[in-house]
Structure formats: C-alpha cells, structure tokens
C-alpha positions in Angstrom: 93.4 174.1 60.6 90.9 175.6 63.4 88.4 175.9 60.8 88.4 172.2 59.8 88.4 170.7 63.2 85.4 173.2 63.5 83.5 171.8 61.1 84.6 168.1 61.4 83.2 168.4 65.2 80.2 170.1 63.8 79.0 167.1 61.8 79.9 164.1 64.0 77.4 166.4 66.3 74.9 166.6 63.6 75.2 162.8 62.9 74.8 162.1 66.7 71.7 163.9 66.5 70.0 162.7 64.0 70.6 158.9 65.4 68.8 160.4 68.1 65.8 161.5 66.7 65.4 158.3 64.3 66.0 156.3 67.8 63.3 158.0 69.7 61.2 158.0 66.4 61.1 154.3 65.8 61.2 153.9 70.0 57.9 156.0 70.3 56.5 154.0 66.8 56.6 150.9 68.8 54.9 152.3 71.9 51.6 153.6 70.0 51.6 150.7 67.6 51.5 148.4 71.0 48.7 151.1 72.2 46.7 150.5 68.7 47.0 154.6 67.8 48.0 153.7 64.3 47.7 157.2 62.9 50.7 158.1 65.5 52.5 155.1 64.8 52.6 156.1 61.3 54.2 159.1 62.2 56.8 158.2 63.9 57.6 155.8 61.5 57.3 158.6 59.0 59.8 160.5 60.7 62.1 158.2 61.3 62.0 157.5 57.3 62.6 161.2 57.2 66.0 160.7 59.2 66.9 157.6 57.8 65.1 157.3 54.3 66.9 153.8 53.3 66.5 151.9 57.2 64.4 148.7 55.8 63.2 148.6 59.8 61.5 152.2 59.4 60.5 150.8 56.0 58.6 148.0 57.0 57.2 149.2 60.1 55.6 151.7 58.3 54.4 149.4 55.7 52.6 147.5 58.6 50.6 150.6 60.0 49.4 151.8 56.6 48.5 148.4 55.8 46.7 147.9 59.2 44.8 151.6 58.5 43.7 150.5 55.0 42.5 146.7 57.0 40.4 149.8 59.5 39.2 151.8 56.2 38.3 148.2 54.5 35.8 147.6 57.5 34.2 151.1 57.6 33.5 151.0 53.7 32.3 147.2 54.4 34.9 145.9 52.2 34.5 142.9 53.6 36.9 140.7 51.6 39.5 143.7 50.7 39.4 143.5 55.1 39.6 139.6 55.5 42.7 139.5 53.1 44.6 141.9 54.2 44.4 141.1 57.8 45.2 137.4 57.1 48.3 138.5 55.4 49.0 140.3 58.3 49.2 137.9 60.9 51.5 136.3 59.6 54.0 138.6 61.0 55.1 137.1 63.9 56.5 141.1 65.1 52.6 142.3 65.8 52.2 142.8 69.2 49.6 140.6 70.7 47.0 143.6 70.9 47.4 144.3 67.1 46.8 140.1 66.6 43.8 140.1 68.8 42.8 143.3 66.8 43.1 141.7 63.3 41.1 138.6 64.3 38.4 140.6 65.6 38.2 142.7 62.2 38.2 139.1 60.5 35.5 138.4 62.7 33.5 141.3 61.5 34.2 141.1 58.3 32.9 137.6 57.9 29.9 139.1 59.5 29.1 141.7 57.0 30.0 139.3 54.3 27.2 136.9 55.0 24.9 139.8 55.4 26.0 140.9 52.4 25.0 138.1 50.8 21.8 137.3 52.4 21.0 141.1 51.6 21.8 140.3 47.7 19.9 137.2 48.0 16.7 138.8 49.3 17.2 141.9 46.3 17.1 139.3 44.0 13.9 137.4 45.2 12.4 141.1 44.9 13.9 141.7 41.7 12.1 138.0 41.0 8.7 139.1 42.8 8.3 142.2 40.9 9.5 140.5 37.0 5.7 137.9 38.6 4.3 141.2 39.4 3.8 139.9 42.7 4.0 143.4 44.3 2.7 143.0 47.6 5.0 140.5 48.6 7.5 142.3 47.4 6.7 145.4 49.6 6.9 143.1 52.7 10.7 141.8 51.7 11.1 145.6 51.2 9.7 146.7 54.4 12.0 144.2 56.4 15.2 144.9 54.4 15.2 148.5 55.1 15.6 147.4 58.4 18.8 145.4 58.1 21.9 147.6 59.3 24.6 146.5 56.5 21.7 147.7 53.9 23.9 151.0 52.9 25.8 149.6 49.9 22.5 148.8 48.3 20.4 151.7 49.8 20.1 153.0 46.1 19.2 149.9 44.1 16.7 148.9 47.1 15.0 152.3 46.6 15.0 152.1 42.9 13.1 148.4 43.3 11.3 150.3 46.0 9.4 152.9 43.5 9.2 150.0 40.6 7.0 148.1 43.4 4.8 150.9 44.2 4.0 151.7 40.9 3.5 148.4 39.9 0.5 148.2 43.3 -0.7 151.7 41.7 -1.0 149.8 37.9 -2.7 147.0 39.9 -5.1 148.9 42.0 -6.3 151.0 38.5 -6.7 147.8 37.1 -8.7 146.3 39.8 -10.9 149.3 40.0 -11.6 149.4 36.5 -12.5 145.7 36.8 -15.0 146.2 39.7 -16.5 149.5 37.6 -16.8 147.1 34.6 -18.0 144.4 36.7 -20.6 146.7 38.8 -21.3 148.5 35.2 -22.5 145.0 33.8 -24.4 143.6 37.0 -26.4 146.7 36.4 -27.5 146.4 32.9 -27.8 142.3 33.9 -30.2 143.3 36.5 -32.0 146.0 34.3 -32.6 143.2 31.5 -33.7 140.8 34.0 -36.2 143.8 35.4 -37.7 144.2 31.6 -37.8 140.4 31.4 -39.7 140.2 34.8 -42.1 143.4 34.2 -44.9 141.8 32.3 -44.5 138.8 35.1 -45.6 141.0 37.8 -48.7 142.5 39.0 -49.3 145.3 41.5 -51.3 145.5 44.5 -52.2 148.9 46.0 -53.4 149.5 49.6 -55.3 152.6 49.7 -55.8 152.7 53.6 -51.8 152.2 54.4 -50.8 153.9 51.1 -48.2 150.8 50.3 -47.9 149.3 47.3 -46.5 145.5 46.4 -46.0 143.6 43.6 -46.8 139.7 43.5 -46.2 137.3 40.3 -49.0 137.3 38.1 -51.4 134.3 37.5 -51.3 133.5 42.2 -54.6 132.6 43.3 -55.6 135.8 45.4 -57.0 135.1 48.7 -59.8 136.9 50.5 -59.4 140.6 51.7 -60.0 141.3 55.3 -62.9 144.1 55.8 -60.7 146.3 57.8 -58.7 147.7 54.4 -55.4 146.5 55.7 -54.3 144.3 53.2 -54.9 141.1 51.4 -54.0 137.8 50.6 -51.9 137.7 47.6 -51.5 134.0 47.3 -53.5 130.9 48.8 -54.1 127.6 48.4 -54.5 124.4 50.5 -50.8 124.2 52.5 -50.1 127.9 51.6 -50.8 131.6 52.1 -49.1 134.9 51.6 -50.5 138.1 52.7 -49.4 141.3 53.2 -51.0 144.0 55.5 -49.7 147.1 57.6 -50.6 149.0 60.5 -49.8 152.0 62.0 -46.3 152.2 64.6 -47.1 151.9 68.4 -43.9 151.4 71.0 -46.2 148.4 72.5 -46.9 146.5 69.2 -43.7 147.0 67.7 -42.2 143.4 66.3 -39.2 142.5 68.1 -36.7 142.5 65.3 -33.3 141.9 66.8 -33.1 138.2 65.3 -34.2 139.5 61.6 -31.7 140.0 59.3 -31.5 143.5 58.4 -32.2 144.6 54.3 -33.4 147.7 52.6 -35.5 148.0 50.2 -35.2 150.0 46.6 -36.3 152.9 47.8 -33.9 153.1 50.6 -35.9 151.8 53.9 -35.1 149.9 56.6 -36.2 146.4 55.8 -36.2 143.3 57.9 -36.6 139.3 57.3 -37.2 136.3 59.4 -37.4 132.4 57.7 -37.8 130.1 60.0 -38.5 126.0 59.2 -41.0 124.0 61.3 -41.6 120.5 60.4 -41.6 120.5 56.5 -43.0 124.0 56.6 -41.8 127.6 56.5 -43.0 130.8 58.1 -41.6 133.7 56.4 -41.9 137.2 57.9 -40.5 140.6 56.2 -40.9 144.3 57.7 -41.0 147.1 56.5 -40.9 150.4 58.2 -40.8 154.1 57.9 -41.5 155.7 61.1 -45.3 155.7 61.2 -46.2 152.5 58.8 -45.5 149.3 59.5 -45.8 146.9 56.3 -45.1 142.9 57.0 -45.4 140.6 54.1 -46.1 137.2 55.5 -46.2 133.7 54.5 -46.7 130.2 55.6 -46.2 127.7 52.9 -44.6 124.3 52.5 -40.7 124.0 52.1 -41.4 122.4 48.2 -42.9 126.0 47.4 -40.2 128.2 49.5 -37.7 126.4 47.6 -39.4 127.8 44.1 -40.5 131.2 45.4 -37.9 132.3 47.6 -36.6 135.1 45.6 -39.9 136.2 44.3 -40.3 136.7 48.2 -37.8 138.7 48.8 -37.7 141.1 45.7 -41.5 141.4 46.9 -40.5 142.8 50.0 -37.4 144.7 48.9 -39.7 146.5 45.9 -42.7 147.7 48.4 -43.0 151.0 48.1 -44.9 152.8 51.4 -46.4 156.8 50.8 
C-alpha cells in the first residue's frame, strides 16, 4: 500500500511539472515573438509541443513563427510574391502583436519594391535580347553597362552575362567586318587612283629646274611663259588674265613666307607642303610651298575664277607631285 501511494504522488508531481514547463514555454514564446526573435520563439513553441504534442495553442503559434521565418527567407531569396502572399495571409490574424503587424507591412512594402524592379530588370533584358536579335550591339552594351548596376540584378546575374558575351562578340564580328570594308575600300581607292595616274601620264609634261634641283609637272598643250635669266624657274602657263609660275630659292629666317594661315599638305614624297587661295574681285591668287630645310619651291598663280574653277585640281596634284633634290 506504501508503494502505491509512492508512486501515485510520484506522477501527480511529474504532471505538475510538466504543466510547468509547457507554461513557461508558451509564456517565454510570447515574449520573443513580441521582441521579433522568431528563431527563439519557435523554440519555445517547439518545446512546449514537446510537453504537450496535441495543445492546438502550441500548434498554431508555432505555425505562425515558421510561417513568419519562411515570409523573412521569401524576402532574402527576393521571392517577392511567395513574400507578399504569405504576409497578407498573415495579418489577418488579429493575435500578431502590433510589432509583428508593423513588420509584415514593411516586408510587403519591400517586396512590392523588388517586384517592380524585377520587372523593369526583365523588361530592360528583353529590349537587349531585342537589340542584339537587330545586331544593334552598342546600344546594347550601354543597357548592359547601366543594368549591372541595378542592386536586385542577382536573380539574372547569369542570363545578363550570357547576353553580355553574345554582345561583345557580336561588336568583335562588326569591327572585323568594318576593317575589312575600309581594307577593301582603301584597296580599291588605290588601284582607282593608280588607273587614274596611267590615264593622266601621257597628259602631263615635266619641267626640270637645274639650279634648284626641283622638278614639276604641268598639263601638256599650256602656253609656257618666258623664263627669268636668273635660272630660278619659269612660267608654266600664261595668257592675257592668267599666269602660273613656279620658282625656288634658297631658306633664309628673314625671307621665310609666313605660313601660319596656309593650310598644311604633304606632298608624294612625304614633305611638308603648304597652300593659300585667296579670291579678289573675280580673281584668284593661288600660292603653294614647298619646303625641305634648305629649298624653298612656291608654285604660284594668278588667274581668273572661270579658270580656277577648271584647273583647281591640276593645281594642287602639281604641287603635291614636286619632287625637290
């Protein structure tokens, strides 16, 4: 009889203990779920489970916190309408405290945030995707360039590097192809102008100033002019409005031309070449230099604007072509 008594005692105690524990369980629960430490609230409520695995009030407290740390994990991942949903369901338990409320509408908040960024982000990848199907690469470089910037750009990181490389080697096809349009380009330009020099060669005669040591060409069939007696030069073309001569003499600092308003040229042979036109009344001085240190060469010309207009280019491929020794 001592034995039972013993033992009947010994589990009333037991039973008073374990109320205990549940009590101060779901007690200190509350307490961190007020303070917003869910991972402690959920322990507590785990352990009061653990006491009491059938009390609905453990049951659905603990529902609440895991539901509240998957709305938390929802945000991080930027599951942003996975966050939005669950914390709208949530609210609607009127048991929250007001700091868990005012915690759920701010993770609405953000989540609405990240979803429109979301979708401007996939709005901008598919203007790229867009850009790069018109081969348009360079502009889409520049949409690249500013999306890489965008902080919610993580969940697309990969595809946006993918459309990244497609875009860079779409500008590297481009660029081969545009050199190998200016080499076919500067390729036929060559062979045009050679053509046009073997057309032009039986055109041209050559004048050769033995005092100087230059030499010029001029078109054939110009009335030559007279040539001075001091072995300078000549005049290659003259008539009754017009004459062009050419003549050199050797460099001096004092008589140098001032040549800072001619246009800078240089001729075939790589020299420093220089041009002035100028207009007065209906008619036009023209006034090239050439120089290499010791020689001065000027081709010069007055003539009237009617036969500028017909030899201009003749003019300058004369001076371009001199050759000094």
């Amino acid at each position: 009889m001592k034995k039972l008594l013993i033992a009947i005692f010994t589990i009333f105690v037991l039973a008073g203990c374990g109320d205990d524990t549940y009590d101060q369980a779901m007690k200190q629960g509350k307490q961190a779920l007020a303070s917003g430490d869910l991972n402690k609230a959920i322990g507590f409520y785990e352990s009061a489970l653990d006491e009491n695995p059938k009390d609905k009030a453990a049951k659905r407290a603990y529902e609440t916190v895991e539901a509240l740390l998957e709305v938390e994990q929802a945000i991080k991942k930027e599951n942003w309408d996975e966050a939005m949903t669950k914390a709208n369901k949530l609210l609607k338990d009127k048991s929250l405290p007001d700091s868990i409320k005012s915690n759920l509408k701010e993770s609405i908040k953000t989540a609405k945030t990240g979803n429109e960024r979301k979708q401007a982000i996939l709005e901008r990848v598919e203007t790229i995707k867009t850009l790069i199907k018109d081969e348009n690469y360079a502009e889409a470089q520049k949409l690249i360039s500013g999306l890489k910037q965008e902080p919610a750009l993580a969940s697309f990181l990969e595809e946006v590097n993918k459309l990244e490389l497609a875009v860079n080697e779409g500008l590297k096809q481009q660029q081969k192809g545009t050199n190998e349009e200016k080499t076919t380009a500067a390729v036929t330009t060559q062979v045009q102008a050679k053509e046009e020099q073997k057309k032009d060669q039986t055109n041209w005669v050559t004048y050769h100033n033995e005092r100087f040591g230059y030499t010029v060409k001029y078109p054939k069939g110009w009335v030559l002019g007279p040539e001075p007696t001091n072995g300078d030069g000549r005049s290659l073309y003259h008539d009754n409005d017009t004459e062009i001569t050419v003549f050199a003499s050797y460099f001096m600092e004092e008589t140098n031309p001032d040549l800072s308003s001619y246009e800078k040229l240089t001729t075939h042979s790589g020299k420093d070449a220089y041009l002035s036109i100028n207009k007065e009344g209906s008619m036009i001085d023209f006034n090239g230099v050439v120089m290499d240190g010791t020689i001065i060469f000027q081709l010069g010309g007055y003539m009237s604007e009617e036969f500028y207009k017909k030899n201009a280019a003749i003019l300058k491929e004369m001076l371009v072509d001199v050759t000094l020794y």
